[in-house]
FIDRENDREN-59609 format. One line per 2 residues: number of its first residue (from 1); for each residue y, x, z of C-alpha. Coordinates in Angstrom, 2 decimals. Example, Ala and Ser with C-alpha at 12.3 -4.5 7.8 and 13.67 -1.06 7.14 Angstrom:
BEGIN
1> -4.50/12.30/7.80 | -1.06/13.67/7.14
REM end
This chain:
BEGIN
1> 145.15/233.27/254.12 | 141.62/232.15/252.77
3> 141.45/229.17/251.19 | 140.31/225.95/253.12
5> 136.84/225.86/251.56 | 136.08/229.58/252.64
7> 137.00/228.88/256.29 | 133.27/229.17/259.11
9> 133.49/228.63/262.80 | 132.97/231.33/265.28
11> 135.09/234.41/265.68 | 137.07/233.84/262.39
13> 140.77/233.53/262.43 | 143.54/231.76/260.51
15> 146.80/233.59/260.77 | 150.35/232.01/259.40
17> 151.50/234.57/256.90 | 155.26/233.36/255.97
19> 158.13/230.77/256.85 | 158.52/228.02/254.51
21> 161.44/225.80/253.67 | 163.14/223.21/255.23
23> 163.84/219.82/254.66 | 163.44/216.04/256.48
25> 160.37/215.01/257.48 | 160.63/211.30/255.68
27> 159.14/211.25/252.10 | 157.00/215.04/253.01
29> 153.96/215.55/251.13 | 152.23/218.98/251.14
31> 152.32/221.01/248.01 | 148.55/222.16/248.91
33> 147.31/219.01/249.70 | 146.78/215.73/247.88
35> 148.85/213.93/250.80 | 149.60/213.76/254.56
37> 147.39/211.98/256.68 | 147.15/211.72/260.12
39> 149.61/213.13/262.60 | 148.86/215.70/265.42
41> 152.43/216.23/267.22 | 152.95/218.45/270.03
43> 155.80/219.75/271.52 | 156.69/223.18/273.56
45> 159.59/225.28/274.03 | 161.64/224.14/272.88
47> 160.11/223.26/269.40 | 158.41/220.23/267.98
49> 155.28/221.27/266.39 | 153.39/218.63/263.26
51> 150.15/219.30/262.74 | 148.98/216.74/260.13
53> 145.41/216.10/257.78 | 145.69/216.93/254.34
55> 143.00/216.26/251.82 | 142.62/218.39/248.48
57> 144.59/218.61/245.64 | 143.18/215.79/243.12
59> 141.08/214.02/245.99 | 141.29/210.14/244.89
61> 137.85/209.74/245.85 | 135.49/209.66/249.01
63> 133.45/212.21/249.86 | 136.11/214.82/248.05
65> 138.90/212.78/250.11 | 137.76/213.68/253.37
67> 137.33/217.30/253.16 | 140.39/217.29/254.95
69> 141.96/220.49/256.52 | 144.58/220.54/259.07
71> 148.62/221.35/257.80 | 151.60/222.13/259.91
73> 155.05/221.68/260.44 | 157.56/222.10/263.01
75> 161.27/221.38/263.71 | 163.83/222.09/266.65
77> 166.09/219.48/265.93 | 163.39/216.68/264.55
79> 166.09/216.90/261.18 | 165.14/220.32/259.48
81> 161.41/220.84/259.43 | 159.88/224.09/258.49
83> 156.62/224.28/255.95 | 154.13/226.32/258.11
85> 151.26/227.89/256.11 | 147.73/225.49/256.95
87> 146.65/225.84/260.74 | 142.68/225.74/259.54
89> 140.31/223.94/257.43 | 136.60/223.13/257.16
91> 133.48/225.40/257.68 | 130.81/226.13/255.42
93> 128.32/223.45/253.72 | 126.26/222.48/256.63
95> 128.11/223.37/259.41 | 129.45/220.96/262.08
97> 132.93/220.47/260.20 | 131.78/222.23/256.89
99> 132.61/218.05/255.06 | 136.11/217.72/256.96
101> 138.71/218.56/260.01 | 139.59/215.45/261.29
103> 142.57/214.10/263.41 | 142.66/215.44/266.99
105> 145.24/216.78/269.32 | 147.20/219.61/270.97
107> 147.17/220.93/274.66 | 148.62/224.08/276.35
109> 146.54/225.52/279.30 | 147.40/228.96/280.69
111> 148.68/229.81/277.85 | 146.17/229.24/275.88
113> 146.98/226.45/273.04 | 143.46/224.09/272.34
115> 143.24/222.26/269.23 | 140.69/219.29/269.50
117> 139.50/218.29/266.81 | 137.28/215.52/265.13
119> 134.21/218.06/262.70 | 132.65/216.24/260.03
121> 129.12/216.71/258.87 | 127.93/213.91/256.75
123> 124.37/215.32/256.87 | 123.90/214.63/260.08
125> 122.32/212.15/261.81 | 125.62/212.01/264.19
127> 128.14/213.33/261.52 | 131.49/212.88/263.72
129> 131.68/215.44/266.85 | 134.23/216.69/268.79
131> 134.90/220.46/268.27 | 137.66/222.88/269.63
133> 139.88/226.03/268.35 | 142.27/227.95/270.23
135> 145.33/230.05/270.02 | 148.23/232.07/271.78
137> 151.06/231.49/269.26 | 149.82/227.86/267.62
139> 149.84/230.56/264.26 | 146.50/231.97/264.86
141> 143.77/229.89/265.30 | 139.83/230.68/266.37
143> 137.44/228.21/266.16 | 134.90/228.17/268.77
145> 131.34/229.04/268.91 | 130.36/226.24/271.20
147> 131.16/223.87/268.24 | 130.49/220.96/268.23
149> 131.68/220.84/271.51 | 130.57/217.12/272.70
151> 128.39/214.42/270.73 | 128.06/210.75/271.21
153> 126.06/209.83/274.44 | 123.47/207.34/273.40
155> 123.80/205.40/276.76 | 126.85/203.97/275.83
157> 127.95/204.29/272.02 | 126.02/204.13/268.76
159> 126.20/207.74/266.82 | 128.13/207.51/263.93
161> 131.75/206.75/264.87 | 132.54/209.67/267.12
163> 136.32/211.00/266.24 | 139.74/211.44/267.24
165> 140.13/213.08/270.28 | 143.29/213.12/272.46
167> 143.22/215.50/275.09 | 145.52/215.27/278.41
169> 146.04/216.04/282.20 | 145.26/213.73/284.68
171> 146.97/214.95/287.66 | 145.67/212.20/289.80
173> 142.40/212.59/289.15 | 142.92/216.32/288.97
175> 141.27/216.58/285.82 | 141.28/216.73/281.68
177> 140.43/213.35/280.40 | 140.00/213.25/276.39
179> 139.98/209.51/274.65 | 137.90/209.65/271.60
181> 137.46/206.81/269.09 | 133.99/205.32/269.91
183> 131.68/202.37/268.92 | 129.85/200.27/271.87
185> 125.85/200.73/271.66 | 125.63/196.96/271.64
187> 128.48/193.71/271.54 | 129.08/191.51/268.04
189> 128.41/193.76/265.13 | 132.19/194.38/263.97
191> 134.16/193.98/267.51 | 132.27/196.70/269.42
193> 134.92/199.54/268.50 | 136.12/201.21/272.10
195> 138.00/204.32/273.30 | 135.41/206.82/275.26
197> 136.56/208.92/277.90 | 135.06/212.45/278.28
199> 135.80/214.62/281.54 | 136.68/218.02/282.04
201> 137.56/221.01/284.91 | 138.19/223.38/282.21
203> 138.42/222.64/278.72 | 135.49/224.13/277.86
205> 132.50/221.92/279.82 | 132.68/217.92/279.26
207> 131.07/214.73/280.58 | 131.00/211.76/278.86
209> 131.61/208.51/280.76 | 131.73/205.15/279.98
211> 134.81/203.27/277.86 | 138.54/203.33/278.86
213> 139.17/199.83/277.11 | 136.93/197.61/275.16
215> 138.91/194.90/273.95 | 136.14/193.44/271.59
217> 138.37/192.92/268.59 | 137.77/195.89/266.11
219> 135.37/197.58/264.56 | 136.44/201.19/266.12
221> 139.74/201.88/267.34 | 141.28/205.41/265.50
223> 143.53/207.73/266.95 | 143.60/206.73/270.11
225> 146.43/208.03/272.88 | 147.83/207.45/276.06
227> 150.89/207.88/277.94 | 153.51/207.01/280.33
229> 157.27/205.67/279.18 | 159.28/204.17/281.70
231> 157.38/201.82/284.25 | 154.57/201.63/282.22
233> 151.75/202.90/280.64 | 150.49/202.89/276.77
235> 147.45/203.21/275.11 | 147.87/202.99/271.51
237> 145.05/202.75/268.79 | 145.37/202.12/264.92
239> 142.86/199.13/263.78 | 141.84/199.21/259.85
241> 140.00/196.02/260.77 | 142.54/193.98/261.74
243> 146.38/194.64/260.00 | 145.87/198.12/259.57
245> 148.69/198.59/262.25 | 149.29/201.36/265.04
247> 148.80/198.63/267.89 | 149.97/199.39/271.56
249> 148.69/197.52/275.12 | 150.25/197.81/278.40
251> 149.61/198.60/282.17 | 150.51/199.60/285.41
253> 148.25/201.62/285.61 | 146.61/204.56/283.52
255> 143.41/202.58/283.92 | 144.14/199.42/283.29
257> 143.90/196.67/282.63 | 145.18/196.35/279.61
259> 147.79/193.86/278.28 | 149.28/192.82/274.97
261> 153.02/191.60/274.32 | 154.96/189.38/271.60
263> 156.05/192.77/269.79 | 152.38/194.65/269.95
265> 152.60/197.31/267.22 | 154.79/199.90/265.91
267> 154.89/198.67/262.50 | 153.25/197.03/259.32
269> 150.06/197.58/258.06 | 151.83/200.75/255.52
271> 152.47/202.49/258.67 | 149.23/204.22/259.81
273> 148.17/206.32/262.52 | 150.87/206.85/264.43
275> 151.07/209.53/267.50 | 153.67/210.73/269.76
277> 154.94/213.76/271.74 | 157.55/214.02/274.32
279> 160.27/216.62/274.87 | 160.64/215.25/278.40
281> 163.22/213.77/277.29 | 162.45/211.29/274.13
283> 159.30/210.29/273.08 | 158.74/210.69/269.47
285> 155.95/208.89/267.04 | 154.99/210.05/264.09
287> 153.04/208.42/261.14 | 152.14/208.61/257.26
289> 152.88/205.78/254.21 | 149.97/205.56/251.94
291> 150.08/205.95/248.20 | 148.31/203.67/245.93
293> 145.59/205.15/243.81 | 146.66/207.80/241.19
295> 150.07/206.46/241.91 | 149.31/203.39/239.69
297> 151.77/200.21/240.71 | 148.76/197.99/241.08
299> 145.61/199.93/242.14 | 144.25/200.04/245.49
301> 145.93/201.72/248.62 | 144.49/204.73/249.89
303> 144.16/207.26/253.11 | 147.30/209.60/253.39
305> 150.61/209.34/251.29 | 154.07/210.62/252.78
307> 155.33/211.63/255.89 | 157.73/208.77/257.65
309> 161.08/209.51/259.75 | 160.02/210.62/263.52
311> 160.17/207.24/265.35 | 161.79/207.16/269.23
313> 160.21/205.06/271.86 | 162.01/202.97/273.96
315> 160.42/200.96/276.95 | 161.84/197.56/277.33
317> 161.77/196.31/281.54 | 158.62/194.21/280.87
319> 156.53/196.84/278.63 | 157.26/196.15/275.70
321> 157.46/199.35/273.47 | 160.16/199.55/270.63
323> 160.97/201.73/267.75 | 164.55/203.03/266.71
325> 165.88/205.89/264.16 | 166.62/208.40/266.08
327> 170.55/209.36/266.69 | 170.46/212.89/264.98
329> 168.28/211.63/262.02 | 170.91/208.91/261.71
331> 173.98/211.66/261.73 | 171.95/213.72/259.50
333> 172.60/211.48/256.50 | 176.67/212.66/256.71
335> 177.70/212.82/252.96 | 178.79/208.95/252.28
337> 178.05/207.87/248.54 | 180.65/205.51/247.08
339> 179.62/201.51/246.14 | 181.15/198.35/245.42
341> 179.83/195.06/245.82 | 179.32/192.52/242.76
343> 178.73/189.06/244.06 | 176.89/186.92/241.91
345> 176.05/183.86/243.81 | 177.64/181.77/246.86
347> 180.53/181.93/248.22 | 181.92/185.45/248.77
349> 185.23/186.95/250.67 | 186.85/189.58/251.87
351> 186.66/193.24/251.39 | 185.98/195.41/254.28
353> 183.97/192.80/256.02 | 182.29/190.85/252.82
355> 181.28/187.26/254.02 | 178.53/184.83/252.27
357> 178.98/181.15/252.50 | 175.68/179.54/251.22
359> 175.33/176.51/252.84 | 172.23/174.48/251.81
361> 171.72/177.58/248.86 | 171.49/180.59/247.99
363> 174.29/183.12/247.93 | 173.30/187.11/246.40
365> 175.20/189.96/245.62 | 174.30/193.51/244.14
367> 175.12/196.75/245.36 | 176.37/199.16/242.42
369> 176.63/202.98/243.12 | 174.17/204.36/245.23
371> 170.65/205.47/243.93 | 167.08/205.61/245.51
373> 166.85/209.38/246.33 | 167.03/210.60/249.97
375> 169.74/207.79/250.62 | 170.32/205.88/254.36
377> 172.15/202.19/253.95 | 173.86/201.37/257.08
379> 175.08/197.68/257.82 | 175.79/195.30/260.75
381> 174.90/191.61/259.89 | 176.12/189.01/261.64
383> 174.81/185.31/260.72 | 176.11/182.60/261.32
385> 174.31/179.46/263.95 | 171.07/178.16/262.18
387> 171.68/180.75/258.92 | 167.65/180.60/257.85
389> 167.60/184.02/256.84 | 170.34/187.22/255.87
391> 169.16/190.78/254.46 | 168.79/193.25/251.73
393> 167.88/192.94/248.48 | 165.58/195.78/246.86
395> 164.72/196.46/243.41 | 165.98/193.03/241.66
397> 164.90/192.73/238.60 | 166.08/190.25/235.81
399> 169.86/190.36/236.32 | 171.42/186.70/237.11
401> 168.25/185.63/236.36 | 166.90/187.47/239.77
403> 163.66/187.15/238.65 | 161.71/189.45/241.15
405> 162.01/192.37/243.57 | 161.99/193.40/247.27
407> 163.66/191.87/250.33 | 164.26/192.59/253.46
409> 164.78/189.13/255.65 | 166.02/188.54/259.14
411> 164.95/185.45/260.10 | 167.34/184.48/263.81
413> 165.75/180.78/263.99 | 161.89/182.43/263.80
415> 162.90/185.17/265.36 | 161.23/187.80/263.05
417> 161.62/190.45/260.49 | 160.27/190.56/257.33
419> 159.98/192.72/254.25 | 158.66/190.82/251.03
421> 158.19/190.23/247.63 | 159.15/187.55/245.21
423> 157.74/185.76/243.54 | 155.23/185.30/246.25
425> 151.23/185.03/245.21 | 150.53/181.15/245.00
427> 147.24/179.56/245.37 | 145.25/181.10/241.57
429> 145.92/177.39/239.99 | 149.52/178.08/240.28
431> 149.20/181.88/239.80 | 148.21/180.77/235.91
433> 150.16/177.44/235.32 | 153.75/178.23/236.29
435> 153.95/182.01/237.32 | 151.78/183.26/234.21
437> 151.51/180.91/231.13 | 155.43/179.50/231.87
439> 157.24/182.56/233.17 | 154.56/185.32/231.59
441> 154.63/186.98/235.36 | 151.33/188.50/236.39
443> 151.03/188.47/240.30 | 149.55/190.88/242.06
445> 147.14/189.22/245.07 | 147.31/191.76/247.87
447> 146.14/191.58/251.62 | 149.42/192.37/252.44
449> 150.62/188.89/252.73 | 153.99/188.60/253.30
451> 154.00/192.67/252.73 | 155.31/193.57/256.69
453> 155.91/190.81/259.20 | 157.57/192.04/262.71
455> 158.35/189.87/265.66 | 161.67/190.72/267.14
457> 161.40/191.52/270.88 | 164.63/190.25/271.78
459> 167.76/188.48/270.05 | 170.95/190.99/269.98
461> 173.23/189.21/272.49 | 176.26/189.43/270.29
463> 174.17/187.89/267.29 | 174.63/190.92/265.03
465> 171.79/192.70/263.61 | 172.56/196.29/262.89
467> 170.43/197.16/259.76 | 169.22/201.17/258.52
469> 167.05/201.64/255.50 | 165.93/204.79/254.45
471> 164.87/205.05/250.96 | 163.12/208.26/249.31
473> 161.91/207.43/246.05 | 159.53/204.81/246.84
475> 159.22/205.16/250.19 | 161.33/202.42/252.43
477> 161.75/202.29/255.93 | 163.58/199.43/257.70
479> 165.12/199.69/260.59 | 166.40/196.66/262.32
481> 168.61/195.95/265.82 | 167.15/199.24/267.05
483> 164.04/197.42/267.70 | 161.31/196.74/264.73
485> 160.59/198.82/261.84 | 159.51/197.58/258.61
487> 157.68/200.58/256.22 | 156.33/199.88/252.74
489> 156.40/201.80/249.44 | 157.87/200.24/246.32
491> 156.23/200.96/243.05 | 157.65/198.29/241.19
493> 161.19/199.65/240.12 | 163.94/197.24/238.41
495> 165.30/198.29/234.84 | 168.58/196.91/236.41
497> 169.52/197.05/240.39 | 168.56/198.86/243.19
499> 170.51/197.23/245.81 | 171.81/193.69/246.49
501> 172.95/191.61/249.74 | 171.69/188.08/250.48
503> 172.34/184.81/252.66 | 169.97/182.03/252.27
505> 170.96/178.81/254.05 | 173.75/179.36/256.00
507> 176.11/181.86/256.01 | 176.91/185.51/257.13
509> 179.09/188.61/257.58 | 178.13/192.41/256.43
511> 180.37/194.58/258.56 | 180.55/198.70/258.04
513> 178.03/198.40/254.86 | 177.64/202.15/253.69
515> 175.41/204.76/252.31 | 174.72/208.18/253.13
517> 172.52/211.01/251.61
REM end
């Protein structure tokens, strides 16, 4: 297979030469990349199929970064995914994707497979265009030598953000729509981001029209998509302007207009660029959580990271769209890994179904046995009437002292979700007086402030909150009353615990607590 920097457009083709291993998708990085990035899923036969961005091996920094090519996966069961050699990867210097192969999509016509995808050229004056390759078996791919297929249209949108395309049937219309990631020509200098709408008999010959939705809030929408889950419709962007978040809006119809809910995104802000296939069945979302720079616990964050657990849809009767685990990547973690519970705070009884009193205080316990590789906590919490907040602890740190770490907090009277840090960033007075000079903690001021914050859709009507955390090193995914998911990666790792329980004003009970690898 040639490498990704000898790869032109036209007649050459990229042919998978071997079957790779097979492992779970959460916690996936590519060997021959630097990370995954953004997600491509499609799904036929039988088979779901990843294709995902991957930037090169010791890429930290932009332009190197986003010489992306494109990697692939695929699974039949969503549990054991198979490394697939690279689909394809740029052309040569110059050429309309010779600087990158950016996110794009999947569609099956005839049976013909067309890859979509996003060429970058950062000599040009437009260096984001929409180019195509095709392929009978998804193994073999040719680019074409129309590339680039379809450019900005100056009537409507400026030239430089041009990417992204998603590429589907409209069987009403009788026609291929794609949605590409667009900027307005004019509107308030960082709110004119849009999704564009191209039009197509064929696959082959487009027309540009003007915007799907404007909602005048970002800067430019990324990787847009749309589709139909119950009653309603979804068309989902991810917004590095505003949260970082893969946001969703609702309608009745595929044209709009477009409506927002209490619940409006998929996740936090380390939970980027999520897209979804169906089987006809489920609908399944896919995503990537970033890695800081050079791995360091307090640089920046950057584009791509790992691969996160395939997320199910759900539509909710009045559009709202929710996230679980799904069942067989729940059953997959089968081999249970023996803990015992150490309470160190509050009032704490029984054995199969612990119980926290902390009335007024604070009541903790840690979690001794299970590590931080590959490993799935499962719990049911049920707090008591006006408990201020139950959950996990993560990475304590200081012993009794409980000096620092991770949490993961439901809050019933707020009705939300959140997954923190402590001590929490005070104003930069404090920061120095008490945190630093007293306690000789250095705080790290982030934008992530608290680190995720989800809205819960709905209250469980029995008042239990069934809790599954995924942990991989430092990647965490939280799971929460099959509802809201809470992603983050945790750098900061205690000399001491990994695992503790907590009730914080009120009082609590942690039925069927175990772990599973």
């Amino acid at each position: 297979m040639p490498s990704p920097g000898s790869m032109g457009r036209g007649t050459q083709k990229y042919q998978t030469l071997f079957r790779g291993p097979q492992m779970r998708l959460f916690g996936y990085a590519p060997e021959r990349g630097a990370a995954a990035g953004d997600t491509m899923p499609f799904y036929h036969d039988g088979t779901w199929h990843l294709f995902f961005s991957q930037p090169p091996v010791g890429a930290w920094e932009y332009v190197e970064r986003a010489r992306v090519s494109t990697a692939y996966l695929r699974s039949d069961d969503l549990v054991n995914w198979e490394v697939m050699p690279d689909a394809f990867g740029p052309g040569a210097h110059g050429e309309c994707d010779g600087d990158g192969i950016w996110t794009g999509s999947v569609i099956e016509h005839e049976g013909v497979f067309h890859f979509f995808y996003t060429g970058y050229n950062r000599q040009s004056a437009s260096p984001q265009s929409i180019c195509k390759a095709t392929s009978t078996d998804l193994k073999t791919w040719e680019k074409s030598g129309s590339n680039p297929m379809i450019s900005p249209d100056p009537r409507w949108y400026e030239t430089v953000d041009w990417r992204d395309p998603f590429v589907y049937r409209d069987e009403e219309a009788g026609c291929f729509k794609m949605l590409i990631s667009a900027r307005l020509k004019e509107g308030p200098q960082f709110r004119r981001g849009c999704v564009a709408v191209a039009t197509s008999d064929d696959l082959e010959s487009w027309e540009v029209g003007p915007p799907l939705a404007s909602s005048m809030l970002t800067h430019c929408p990324e990787c847009p998509e749309i589709f139909k889950l119950g009653d309603w419709w979804y068309l989902v962007e991810s917004r590095y302007s505003e949260r970082m978040q893969t946001v969703y809006r609702v309608s009745k119809s595929p044209d709009g207009p477009w409506e927002s809910r209490k619940l409006d995104s998929l996740d936090g802000r380390r939970f980027y660029a999520a897209k979804s296939a169906s089987d006809g069945d489920r609908r399944m979302s896919f995503a990537w959580i970033p890695f800081r720079k050079h791995h360091g616990p307090k640089r920046s964050w950057v584009w791509g990271g790992e691969l996160g657990s395939p997320r199910e849809l759900v539509s909710l009767p009045d559009g709202t769209l929710t996230c679980k685990l799904p069942d067989n990547v729940d059953q997959s973690y089968a081999e249970t890994v023996p803990h015992k519970l150490r309470p160190m705070l509050g009032d704490w009884t029984g054995d199969a179904s612990p119980r926290c009193d902390a009335t007024g205080s604070y009541g903790y316990a840690f979690i001794d046995g299970p590590n931080r590789d590959d490993v799935l906590l499962d719990v049911v919490i049920e707090p008591d009437p006006a408990t201020e907040a139950v959950g996990i602890l993560i990475e304590p740190r200081g012993g009794d002292h409980l000096d620092s770490g991770y949490s993961l907090s439901i809050e019933p009277m707020k009705e939300r979700v959140l997954f923190d840090r402590w001590p929490a960033a005070m104003d930069p007075l404090w920061d120095s007086l008490v945190l630093n000079e007293r306690h000789g903690i250095e705080v790290r001021q982030e934008i992530d402030s608290p680190l995720v914050e989800r809205p819960l859709a709905f209250t469980p009507e029995d008042g239990c909150y069934r809790v599954q955390i995924l942990r991989n090193g430092s990647a965490i995914e939280c799971f929460v009353a099959g509802q809201v998911v809470a992603s983050f990666r945790v750098y900061d790792i205690s000399n001491t615990d990994a695992w503790g329980l907590f009730v914080q004003e009120g009082s609590a009970k942690f039925h069927n607590l175990n772990f599973r690898k």
